[in-house]
N, C-alpha and C positions, 0 to 999 in steps of 0.2 A: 390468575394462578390459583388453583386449590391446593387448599395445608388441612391436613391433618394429622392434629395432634393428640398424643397418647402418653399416660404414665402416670399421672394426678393421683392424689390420697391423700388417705389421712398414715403420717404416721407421727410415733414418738420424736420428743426433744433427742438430740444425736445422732438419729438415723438417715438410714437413706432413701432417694427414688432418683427416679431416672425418669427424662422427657424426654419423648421424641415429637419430630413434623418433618414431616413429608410434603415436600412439594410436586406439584406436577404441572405441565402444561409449557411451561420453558426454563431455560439456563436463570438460574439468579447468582446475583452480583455477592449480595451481602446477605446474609439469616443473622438475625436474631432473637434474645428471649428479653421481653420485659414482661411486669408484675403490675398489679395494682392489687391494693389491701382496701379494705373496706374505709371509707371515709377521707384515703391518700388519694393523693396523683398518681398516673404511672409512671413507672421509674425503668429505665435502662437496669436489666441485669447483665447479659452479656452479647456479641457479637464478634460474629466469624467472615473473614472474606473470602470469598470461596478461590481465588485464586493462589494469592500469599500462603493463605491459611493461618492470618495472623488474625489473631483475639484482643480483644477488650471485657473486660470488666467494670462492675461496679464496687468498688472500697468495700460495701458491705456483704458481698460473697467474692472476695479473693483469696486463694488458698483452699477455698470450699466448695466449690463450685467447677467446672470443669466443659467448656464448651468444645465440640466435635462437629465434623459433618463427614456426611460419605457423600462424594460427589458422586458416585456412580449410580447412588442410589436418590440423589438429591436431597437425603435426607440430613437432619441435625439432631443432635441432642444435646441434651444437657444434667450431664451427672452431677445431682445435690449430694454431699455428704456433710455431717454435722451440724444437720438442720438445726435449725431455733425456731422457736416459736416468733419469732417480730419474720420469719421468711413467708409464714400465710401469706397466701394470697392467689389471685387470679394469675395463672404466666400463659402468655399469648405469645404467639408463633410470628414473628414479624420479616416478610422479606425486600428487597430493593432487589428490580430487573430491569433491561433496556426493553421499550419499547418504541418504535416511531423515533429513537432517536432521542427519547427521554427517558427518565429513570419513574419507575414504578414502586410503588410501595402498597404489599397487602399482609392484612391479619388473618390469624386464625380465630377459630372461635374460641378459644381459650381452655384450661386445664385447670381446676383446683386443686393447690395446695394448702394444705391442712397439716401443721405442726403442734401435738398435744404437750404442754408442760408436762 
């Protein structure tokens, strides 16, 4: 599966951006967006199934954060509002698809986020 993802910056404490990833190549199951910040692990921000259309979140952007996908377009996003500066970091494009009768999982290559005090 190829993902490409778009939307990264830098902005201020409060503000917003918007990520996308596109997939292509076949049907996926499940998208989501995880983080990693310089010297962390990565962490689960959010996850969409593409059927239900039911979301998960992480504690620390709930109410903030806002996961989407357009099936039609196989695409996802993810609208940040009320950035903080602790949201830096690397967010990577992650999906689950059937292959062979198993389940596949691939990344993007990632998107910097950049929140200024």
């Amino acid at each position: 599966v190829q993902l490409v993802e778009s939307g990264g910056g830098l902005v201020q404490a409060g503000g917003s951006l918007r990520l996308s990833c596109a997939a292509s190549g076949t049907s996926i199951n499940v998208m989501g967006w995880y983080r990693q910040a310089p010297g962390k692990q990565r962490e689960l921000v959010a996850t969409i199934i593409s059927g239900s259309g039911s979301t998960n979140y992480a504690d620390s952007v709930k109410g903030r954060f806002t996961i989407s996908r357009d099936n039609a377009k196989n695409t996802m996003y993810l609208q940040m509002n009320s950035l903080k500066p602790e949201d830096t970091a690397v967010y990577c494009c992650n999906v689950l698809y059937p292959k062979w009768g198993l389940s596949y999982s691939d990344w993007g290559q990632g998107t910097q986020v950049t929140v200024s005090s």
